[in-house]
N, C-alpha and C positions, 0 to 999 in steps of 0.2 A: 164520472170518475169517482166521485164521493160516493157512490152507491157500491161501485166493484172495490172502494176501500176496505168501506161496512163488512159486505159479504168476506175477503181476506180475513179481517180482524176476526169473525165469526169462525172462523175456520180454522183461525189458530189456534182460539181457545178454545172448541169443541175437541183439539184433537193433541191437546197438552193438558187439559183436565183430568183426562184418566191416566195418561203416565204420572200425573204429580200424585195421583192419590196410589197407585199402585207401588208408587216406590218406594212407599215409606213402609211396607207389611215386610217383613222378615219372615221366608219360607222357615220352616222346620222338620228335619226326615228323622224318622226314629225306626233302628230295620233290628229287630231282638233276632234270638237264635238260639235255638236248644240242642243239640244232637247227642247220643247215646251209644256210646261202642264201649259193649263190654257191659263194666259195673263202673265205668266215666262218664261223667257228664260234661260235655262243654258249653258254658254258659258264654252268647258273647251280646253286644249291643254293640253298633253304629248308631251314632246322634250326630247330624249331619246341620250345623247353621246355613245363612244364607253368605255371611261376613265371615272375615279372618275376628274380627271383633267382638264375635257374638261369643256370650260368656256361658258357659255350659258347665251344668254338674249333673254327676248322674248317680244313681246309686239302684244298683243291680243286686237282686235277693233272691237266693236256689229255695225254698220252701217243699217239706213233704206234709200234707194235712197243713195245720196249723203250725206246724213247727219252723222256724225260720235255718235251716243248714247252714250255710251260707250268707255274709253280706260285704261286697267290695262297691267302692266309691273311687273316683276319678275326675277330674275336670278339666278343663281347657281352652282354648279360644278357638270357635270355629269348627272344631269337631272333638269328638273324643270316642274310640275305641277300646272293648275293654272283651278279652278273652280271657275268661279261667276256667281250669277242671273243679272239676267235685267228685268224690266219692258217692255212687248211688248204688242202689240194692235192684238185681231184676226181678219184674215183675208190678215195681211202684210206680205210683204214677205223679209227677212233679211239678211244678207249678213257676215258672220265672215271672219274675214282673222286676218294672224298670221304672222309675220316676228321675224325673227328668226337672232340674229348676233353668230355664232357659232365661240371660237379661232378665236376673231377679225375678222372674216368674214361674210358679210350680205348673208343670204342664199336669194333665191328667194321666193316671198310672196306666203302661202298660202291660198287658197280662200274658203267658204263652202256658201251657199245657202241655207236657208228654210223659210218656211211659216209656219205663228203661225195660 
């Protein structure tokens, strides 16, 4: 009886070890998007937390070369969404990126590329 305890007690905590350490990571989805009709651009991002809690800022920049066009910022709890146009020229080729500070943390920049 003390042995089939043992083994139970071993079992419990073999297989609630990795839910305790799993639970505490906070997923994070970051989905950009550039599309081109015409001489418009539409810039958007989804930033998607794990939590209604999770604290989100975003700040989304239309760049041609070096030059910055465009920059829009937004934040929220849990998610934030952000679709704007821009005026672009065809034929250029444009550059999105998106930085994200997630729970007071700056994630690493995300970059997209296209041509109008």
């Amino acid at each position: 009886m003390k042995r089939a305890t043992a083994i139970l007690l071993a079992v419990i905590i073999v297989l609630t070890i990795p839910t305790t350490a799993f639970a505490a990571i906070t997923a994070l989805e970051i989905l950009p998007d550039l599309v081109f009709n015409g001489t418009t651009a539409t810039c958007e991002v989804t930033v998607l937390g794990d939590n209604t809690t999770d604290y989100i800022e975003v700040t989304m920049k239309l760049w041609r070369g070096s030059t910055c066009l465009n920059t829009w910022t937004d934040d929220g709890y849990g998610y934030v969404f952000m679709s704007k146009p821009a005026n672009v020229t065809k034929g250029q080729t444009y550059k999105l990126t998106i930085d994200v500070i997630f729970n007071g943390v700056a994630k690493p920049r995300i970059t997209i590329d296209g041509t109008c």
